[in-house]
MARZA-384646 format. One line per field, with one value per residue (C-alpha): residue number from 1; residue in three letters; x negated, y negated, z negated. Coordinates in steps of 0.1 Angstrom, whole numbers, plus 5000, padded with zeros to 4 digits. Layout:
num: (NUM|...)
residu: (ALA|...)
x: (X|...)
y: (Y|...)
z: (Z|...)
END
This chain:
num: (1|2|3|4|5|6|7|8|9|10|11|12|13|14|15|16|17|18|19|20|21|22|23|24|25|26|27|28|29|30|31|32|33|34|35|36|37|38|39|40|41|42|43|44|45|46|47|48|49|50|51|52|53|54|55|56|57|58|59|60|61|62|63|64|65|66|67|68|69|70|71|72|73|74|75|76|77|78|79|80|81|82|83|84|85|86|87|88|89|90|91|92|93|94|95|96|97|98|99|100|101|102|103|104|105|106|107|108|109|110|111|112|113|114|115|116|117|118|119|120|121|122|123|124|125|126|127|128|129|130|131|132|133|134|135|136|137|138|139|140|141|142|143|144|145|146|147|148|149|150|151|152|153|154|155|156|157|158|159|160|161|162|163|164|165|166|167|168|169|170|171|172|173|174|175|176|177|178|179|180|181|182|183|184|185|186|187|188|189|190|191|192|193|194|195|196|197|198|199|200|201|202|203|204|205|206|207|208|209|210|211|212|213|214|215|216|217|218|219|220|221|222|223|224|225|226|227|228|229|230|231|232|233|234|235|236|237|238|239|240|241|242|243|244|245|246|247|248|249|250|251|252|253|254|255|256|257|258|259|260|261|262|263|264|265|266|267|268|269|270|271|272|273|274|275|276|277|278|279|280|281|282|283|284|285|286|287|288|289|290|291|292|293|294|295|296|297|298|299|300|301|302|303|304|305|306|307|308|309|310|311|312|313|314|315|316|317|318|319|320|321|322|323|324|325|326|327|328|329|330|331|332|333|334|335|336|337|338|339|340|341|342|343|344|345|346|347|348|349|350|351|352|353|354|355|356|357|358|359|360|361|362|363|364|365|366|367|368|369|370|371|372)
residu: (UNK|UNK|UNK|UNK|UNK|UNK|UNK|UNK|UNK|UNK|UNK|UNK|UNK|UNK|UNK|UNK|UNK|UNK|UNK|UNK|UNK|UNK|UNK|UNK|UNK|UNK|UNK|UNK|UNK|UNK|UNK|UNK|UNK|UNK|UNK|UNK|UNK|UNK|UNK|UNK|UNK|UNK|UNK|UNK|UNK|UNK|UNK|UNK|UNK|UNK|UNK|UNK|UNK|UNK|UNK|UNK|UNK|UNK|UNK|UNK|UNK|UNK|UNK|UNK|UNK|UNK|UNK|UNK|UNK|UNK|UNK|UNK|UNK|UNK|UNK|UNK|UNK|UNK|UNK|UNK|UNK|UNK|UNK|UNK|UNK|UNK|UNK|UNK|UNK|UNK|UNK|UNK|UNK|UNK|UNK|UNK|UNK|UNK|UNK|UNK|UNK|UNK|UNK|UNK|UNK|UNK|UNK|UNK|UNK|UNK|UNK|UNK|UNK|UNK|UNK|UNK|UNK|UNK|UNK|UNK|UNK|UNK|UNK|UNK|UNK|UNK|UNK|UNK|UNK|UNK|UNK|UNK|UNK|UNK|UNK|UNK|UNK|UNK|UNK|UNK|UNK|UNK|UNK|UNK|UNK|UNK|UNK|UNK|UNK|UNK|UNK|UNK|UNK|UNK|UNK|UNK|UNK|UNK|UNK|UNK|UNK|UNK|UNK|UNK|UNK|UNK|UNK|UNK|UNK|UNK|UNK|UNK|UNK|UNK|UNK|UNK|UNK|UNK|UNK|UNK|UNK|UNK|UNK|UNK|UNK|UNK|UNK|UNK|UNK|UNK|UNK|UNK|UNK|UNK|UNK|UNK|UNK|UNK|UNK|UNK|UNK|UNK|UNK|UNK|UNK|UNK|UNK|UNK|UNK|UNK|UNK|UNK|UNK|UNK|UNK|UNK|UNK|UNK|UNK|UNK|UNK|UNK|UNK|UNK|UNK|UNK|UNK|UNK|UNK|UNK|UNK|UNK|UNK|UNK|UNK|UNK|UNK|UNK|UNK|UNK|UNK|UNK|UNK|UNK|UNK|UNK|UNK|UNK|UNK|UNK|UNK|UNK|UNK|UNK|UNK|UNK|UNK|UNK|UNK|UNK|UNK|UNK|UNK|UNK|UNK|UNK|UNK|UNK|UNK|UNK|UNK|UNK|UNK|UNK|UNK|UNK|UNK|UNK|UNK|UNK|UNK|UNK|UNK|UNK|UNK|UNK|UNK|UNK|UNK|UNK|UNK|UNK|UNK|UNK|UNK|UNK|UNK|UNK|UNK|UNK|UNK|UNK|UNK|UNK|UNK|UNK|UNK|UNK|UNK|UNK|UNK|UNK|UNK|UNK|UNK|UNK|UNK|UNK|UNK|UNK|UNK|UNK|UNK|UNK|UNK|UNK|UNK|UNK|UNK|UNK|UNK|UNK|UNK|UNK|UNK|UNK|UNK|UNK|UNK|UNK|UNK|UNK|UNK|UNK|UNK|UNK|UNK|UNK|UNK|UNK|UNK|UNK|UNK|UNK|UNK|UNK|UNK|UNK|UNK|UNK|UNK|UNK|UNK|UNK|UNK|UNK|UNK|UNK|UNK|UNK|UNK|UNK)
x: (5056|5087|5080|5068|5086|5083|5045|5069|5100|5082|5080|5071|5043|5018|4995|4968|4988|4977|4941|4944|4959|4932|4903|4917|4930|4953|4989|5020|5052|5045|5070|5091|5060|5035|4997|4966|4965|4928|4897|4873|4879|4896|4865|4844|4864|4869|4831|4825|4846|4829|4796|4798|4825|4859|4888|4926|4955|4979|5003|5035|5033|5067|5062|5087|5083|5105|5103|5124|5131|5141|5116|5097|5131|5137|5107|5099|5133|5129|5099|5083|5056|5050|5046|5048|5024|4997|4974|4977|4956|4960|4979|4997|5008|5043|5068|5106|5132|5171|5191|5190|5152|5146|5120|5133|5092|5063|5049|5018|5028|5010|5012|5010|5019|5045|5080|5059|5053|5045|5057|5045|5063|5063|5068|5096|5112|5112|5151|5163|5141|5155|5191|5184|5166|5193|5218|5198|5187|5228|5241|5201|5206|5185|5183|5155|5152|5141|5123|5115|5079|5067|5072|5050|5023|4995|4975|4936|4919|4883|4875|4839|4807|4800|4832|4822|4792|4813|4839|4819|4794|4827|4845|4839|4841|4829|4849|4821|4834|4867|4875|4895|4931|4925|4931|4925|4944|4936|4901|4891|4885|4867|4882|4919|4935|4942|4949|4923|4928|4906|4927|4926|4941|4910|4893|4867|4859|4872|4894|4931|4931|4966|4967|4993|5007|4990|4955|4953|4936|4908|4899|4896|4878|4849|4850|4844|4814|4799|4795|4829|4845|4882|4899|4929|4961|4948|4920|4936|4958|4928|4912|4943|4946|4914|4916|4950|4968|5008|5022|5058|5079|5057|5047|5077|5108|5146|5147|5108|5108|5071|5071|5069|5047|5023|5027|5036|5006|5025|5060|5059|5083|5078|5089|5110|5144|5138|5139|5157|5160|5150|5174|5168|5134|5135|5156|5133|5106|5121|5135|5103|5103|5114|5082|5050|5021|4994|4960|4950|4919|4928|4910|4917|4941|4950|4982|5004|5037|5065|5050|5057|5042|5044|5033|5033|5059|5075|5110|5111|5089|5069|5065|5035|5035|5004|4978|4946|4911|4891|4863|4844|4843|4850|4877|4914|4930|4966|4990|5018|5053|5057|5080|5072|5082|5047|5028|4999|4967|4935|4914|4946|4954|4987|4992|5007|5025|5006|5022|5038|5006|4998|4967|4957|4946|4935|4947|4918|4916|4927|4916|4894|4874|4860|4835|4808)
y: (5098|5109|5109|5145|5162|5178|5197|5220|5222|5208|5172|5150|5147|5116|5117|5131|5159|5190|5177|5177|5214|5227|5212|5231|5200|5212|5196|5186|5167|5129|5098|5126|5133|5164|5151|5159|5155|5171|5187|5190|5182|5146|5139|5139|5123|5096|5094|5093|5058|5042|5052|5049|5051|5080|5076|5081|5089|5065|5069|5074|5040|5020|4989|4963|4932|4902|4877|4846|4807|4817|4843|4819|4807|4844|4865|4837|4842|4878|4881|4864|4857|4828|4839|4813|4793|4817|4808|4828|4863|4862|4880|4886|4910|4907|4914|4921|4917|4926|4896|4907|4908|4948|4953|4969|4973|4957|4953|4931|4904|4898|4866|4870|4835|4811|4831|4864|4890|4926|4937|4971|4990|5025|5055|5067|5036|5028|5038|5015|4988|4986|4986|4960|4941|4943|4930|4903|4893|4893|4865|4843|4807|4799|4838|4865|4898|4929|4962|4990|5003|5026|5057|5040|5035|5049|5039|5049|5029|5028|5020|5018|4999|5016|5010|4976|4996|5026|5001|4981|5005|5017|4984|4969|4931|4914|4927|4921|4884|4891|4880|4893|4897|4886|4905|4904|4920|4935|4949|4978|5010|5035|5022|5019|4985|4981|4955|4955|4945|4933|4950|4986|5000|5014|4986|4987|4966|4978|4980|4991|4999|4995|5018|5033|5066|5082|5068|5078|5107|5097|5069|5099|5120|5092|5081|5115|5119|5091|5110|5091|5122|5121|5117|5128|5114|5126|5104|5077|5076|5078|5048|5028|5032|5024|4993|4986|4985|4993|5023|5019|5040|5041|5001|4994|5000|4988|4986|4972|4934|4919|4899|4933|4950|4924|4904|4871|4857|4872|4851|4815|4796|4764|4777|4756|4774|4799|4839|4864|4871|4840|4831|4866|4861|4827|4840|4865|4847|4820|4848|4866|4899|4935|4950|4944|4963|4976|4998|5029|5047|5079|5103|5140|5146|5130|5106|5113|5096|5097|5106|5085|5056|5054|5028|5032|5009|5003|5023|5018|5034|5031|5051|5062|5049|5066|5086|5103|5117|5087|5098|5065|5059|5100|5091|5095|5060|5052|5019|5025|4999|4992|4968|4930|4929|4952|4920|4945|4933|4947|4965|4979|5018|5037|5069|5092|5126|5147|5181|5175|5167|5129|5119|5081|5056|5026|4992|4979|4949|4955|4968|4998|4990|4965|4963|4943)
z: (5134|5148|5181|5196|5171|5141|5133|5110|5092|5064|5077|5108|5125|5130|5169|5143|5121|5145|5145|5102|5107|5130|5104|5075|5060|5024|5038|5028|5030|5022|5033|5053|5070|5074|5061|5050|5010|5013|5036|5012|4976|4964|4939|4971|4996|4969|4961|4999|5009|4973|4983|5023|5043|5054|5076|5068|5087|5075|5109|5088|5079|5090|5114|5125|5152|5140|5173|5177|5171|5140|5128|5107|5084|5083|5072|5044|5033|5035|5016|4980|4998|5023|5055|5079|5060|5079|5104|5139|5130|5092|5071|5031|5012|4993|4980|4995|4970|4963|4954|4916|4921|4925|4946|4985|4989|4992|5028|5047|5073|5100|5119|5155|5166|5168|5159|5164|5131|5129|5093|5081|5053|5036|5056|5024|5029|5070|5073|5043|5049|5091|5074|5054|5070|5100|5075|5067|5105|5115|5122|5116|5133|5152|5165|5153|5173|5150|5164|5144|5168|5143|5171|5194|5172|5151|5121|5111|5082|5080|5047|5032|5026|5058|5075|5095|5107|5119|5138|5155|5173|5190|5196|5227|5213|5180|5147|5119|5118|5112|5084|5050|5052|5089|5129|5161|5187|5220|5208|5227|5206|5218|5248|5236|5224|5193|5163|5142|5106|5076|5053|5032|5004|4987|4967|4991|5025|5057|5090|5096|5134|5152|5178|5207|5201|5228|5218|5185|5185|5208|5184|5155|5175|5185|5145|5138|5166|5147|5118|5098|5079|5074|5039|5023|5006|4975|4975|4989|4958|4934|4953|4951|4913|4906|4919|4910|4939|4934|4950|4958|4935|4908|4897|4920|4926|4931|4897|4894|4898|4908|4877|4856|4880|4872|4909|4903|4922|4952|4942|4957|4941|4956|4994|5009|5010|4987|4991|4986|4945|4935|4914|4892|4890|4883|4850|4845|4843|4823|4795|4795|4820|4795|4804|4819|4833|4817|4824|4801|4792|4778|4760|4756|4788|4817|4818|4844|4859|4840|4811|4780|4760|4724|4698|4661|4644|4682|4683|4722|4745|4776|4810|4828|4862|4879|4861|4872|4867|4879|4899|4900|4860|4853|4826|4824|4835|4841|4849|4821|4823|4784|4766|4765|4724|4719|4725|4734|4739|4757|4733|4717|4711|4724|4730|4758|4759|4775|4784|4744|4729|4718|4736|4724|4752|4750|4770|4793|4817|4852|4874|4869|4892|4917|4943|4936)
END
């Protein structure tokens, strides 16, 4: 987080980055920010949050309060997604698209109360996603008021079969019934208030704790007295791809629309007023989206992003999108954007380019993995 500084000239520190330092944590420059990318090694760490439970810093995450009589009209026009349909401590994932249907990023909502949101974006994207959202707030009738808080708060996710376990002998009210996609505020933490959230971006069951600035690091510390070892970036990414979760810049993008990042479940077309890119995606959809998303087993080297997608007969090609070593299944898998005119099915080969070698892959179901 921005506020105290810089950790180094490298990137800016979250209430946590000194605490990653002083363990031994392998760092570097994420979002514009300084963090852990590893302690031990990612295979572990990964192993760990399938198997048990491990604790992130995800502090350089972006959040925003949208607050007003007209904060309802506004964040469902914001957003594909349908916001104000949301019950008081629930919450969505979706979507926030360009008028041409591009995706500015993909965020959750959180529902507060009446006319009262907390939106939380990606760190990379926190100063073009104020702007814009600014620009769309100006001149809102009835009125909306928009804060960027992200400097006055932190993030931990708890994420893990053991994860409910770990929480609660530290919470000083009730958090096992909380259900998914669902929060409750004001929950003491180790004895600091905080939102706690049925949410992750692992595949796997846990809490997003919501914390002040100045309390973060006690809450670490007691997770860590309770035996909850911290986890990396790295394996946070390896997690996410295993179960399919998009990582912004890779399946999407401004010029990524969430029909052809495979998110249409997310797009509610029937929303009373529309959204913003609704008429492109309504095209697209109509015409048939130029690519779509797609998950690969490979076999002889590991796929990474960027790297390209080739069919035999097929002049045009494809693009990696993320590609790893999966720990959990211990194969080569990666989520590849190819053209619509393949008309590829599951079960079918391709191949990748793999440091100028052809490796073939196969197309699988989506996602790699999920918890039973």
């Amino acid at each position: 987080m921005e506020q105290g500084g810089s950790a180094s000239a490298r990137g800016l520190a979250t209430p946590l980055t000194a605490w990653h330092e002083a363990a031994g944590a392998r760092m570097a420059e994420f979002g514009g920010y300084w963090m852990p990318i590893e302690y031990e090694r990612i295979m572990e760490e990964h192993r760990r949050v399938r198997s048990s439970v491990g604790m992130f810093d995800v502090s350089h995450m972006a959040e925003f309060l949208v607050e007003g009589a007209g904060a309802d009209a506004f964040v469902d026009q914001l957003v594909t997604n349908w916001p104000s349909r949301l019950a008081e401590g629930q919450a969505l994932y979706t979507p926030m698209c360009r008028p041409d249907g591009g995706t500015q990023d993909d965020l959750l909502v959180y529902r507060r109360g009446p006319g009262r949101y907390l939106l939380v974006t990606n760190a990379g994207n926190r100063a073009a996603d104020r702007d814009w959202m600014k620009q769309q707030a100006a001149g809102a009738d009835p009125p909306v008021a928009l804060s960027d808080v992200s400097d006055a708060m932190g993030l931990i996710a708890v994420q893990g079969p053991g994860a409910v376990d770990a929480v609660e002998a530290l919470a000083g009210a009730p958090v096992a019934d909380i259900g998914y996609y669902h929060f409750r505020e004001g929950v003491p933490v180790a004895g600091v208030p905080a939102l706690v959230s049925r949410t992750g971006y692992t595949g796997e069951d846990g809490f997003e704790l919501y914390l002040p600035h100045e309390g973060t690091l006690s809450v670490w510390e007691a997770l860590a007295r309770q035996g909850v070892k911290p986890v990396g970036l790295g394996a946070r990414d390896t997690l996410r791809l295993e179960a399919r979760l998009p990582l912004y810049g890779h399946e999407l993008a401004l010029d990524i629309s969430p029909l052809e990042a495979a998110l249409g479940s997310f797009v509610k077309w029937e929303k009373p007023g529309g959204f913003l890119g609704r008429e492109a995606l309504a095209a697209q959809k109509q015409a048939g989206s130029r690519r779509r998303l797609v998950g690969l087993r490979a076999s002889g080297g590991i796929p990474r992003a960027g790297y390209a997608v080739t069919r035999v007969g097929q002049p045009e090609a494809g693009v990696v999108t993320s590609g790893t070593h999966s720990p959990t299944l211990e194969v080569p898998i990666a989520m590849a954007l190819v053209p619509r005119a393949w008309g590829i099915k599951v079960g079918e080969e391709v191949s990748v380019e793999v440091r100028g070698r052809q490796v073939p892959a196969m197309v699988v179901k989506l996602p790699f993995y999920r918890r039973a």
